[in-house]
Phi, psi and omega in degrees: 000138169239183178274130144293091198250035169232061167280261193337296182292326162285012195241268161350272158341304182300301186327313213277306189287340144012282200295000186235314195280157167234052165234151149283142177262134187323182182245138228253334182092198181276125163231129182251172193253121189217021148326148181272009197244043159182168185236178200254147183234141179246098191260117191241152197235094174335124191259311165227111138033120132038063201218162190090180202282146171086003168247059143263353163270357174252114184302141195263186181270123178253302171228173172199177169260157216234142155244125156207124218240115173254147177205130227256160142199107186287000231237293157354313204049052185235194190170134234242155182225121163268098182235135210263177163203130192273321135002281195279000193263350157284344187285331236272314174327312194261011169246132175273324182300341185277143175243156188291332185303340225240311160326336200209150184272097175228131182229153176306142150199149205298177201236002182220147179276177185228190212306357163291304155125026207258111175251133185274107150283142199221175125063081170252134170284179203248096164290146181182159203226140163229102199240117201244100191258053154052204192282016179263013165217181175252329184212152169293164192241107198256090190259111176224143194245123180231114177273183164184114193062089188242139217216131183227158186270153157198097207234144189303353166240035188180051190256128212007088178209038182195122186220111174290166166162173169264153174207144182248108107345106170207127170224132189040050150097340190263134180275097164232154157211149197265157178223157221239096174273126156224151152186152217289138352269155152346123163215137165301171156161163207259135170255323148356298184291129166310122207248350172304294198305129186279331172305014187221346177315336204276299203243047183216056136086338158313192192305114189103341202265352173099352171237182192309104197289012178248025195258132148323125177199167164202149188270120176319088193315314216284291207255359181030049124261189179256158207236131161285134179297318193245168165302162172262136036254126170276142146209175167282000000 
């Protein structure tokens, strides 16, 4: 297997001729966007509640920052999807027993989108931590993250950088789950700010901020990142 590492440059290229052309542009195949100088930011929207033992101690998941990774085997033609949650990859430290490999979500994934622009991750291990922090718990905290129809967009004026799924939550026996709106890049941003005021645009998710000025977001009062406003694909 290698990594696809002419993301970045077809991501670039495309985004760019955009600006001279008015056609559609052919589709590009699956591109998920995995440079290495920003990470993916992730909003997650509780589907079902809670149920099982131990949860009043378990806090539920409102976002995280993202590692996700595409990685090829042209000869095969197949193609492997990573997704890392940083969140559970700090835990990794208080487990001595966890491989790295144990940290991160890797699933089957198409190598072509379908009439959608939607290319599909499938048959994800059960990323987990059994994490033992001494005198910051009371107990260890055995925590797994299970994706599942995980759909990332990829289309020439958006190639792969707004990615969607399902996630199963479970810490200490207690179960929840989520459906995951993310997208590239990781961005900060002030809720504070008039999002109106163009002198605020840099930092409430506009124009300057570094993600795509045709994408819907609002900066998230909860996580002060920037959020797809809508299901994915947001766009405006």
């Amino acid at each position: 297997m290698r990594k696809s590492i002419l993301s970045t440059v077809v991501a670039v290229g495309l985004a760019g001729s955009l600006t001279a052309c008015n056609f559609e542009q052919p589709s590009a195949g699956c591109i998920v966007q995995d440079a290495s100088f920003a990470l993916w930011w992730a909003k997650y929207d509780m589907t079902e509640a809670p149920t099982g033992t131990d949860c009043a101690a378990s806090e539920p998941l409102v976002g995280d920052r993202m590692g996700i990774w595409k990685f090829a085997d042209p000869v095969a033609n197949t193609a492997k999807l990573v997704i890392r949650p940083l969140g559970l990859a700090a835990l990794g430290q208080y487990d001595a027993t966890n491989t790295f490999d144990g940290l991160q979500a890797t699933g089957n994934l198409t190598t072509t989108t379908d009439a959608n622009d939607f290319c599909t991750a499938s048959e994800f291990n059960t990323a987990g931590v059994n994490a033992n922090q001494g005198v910051f718990a009371s107990a260890p905290e055995k925590i797994t993250y299970q994706f599942a129809n995980v759909r990332v967009y990829s289309n020439p004026g958006a190639p792969g950088t707004q990615l969607t799924g399902e996630l199963t939550y479970t810490n200490n026996n207690c179960t929840s789950k989520y459906v995951v709106r993310a997208v590239w890049p990781a961005t900060p941003c002030d809720p504070t700010l008039d999002p109106s005021d163009e002198a605020n645009f840099v930092d409430t998710c506009g124009p300057g901020s570094g993600i795509n000025p045709d994408f819907a977001l609002v900066c998230d009062a909860e996580t002060e990142f920037c959020t797809p406003a809508k299901a994915i694909p947001s766009f405006k």
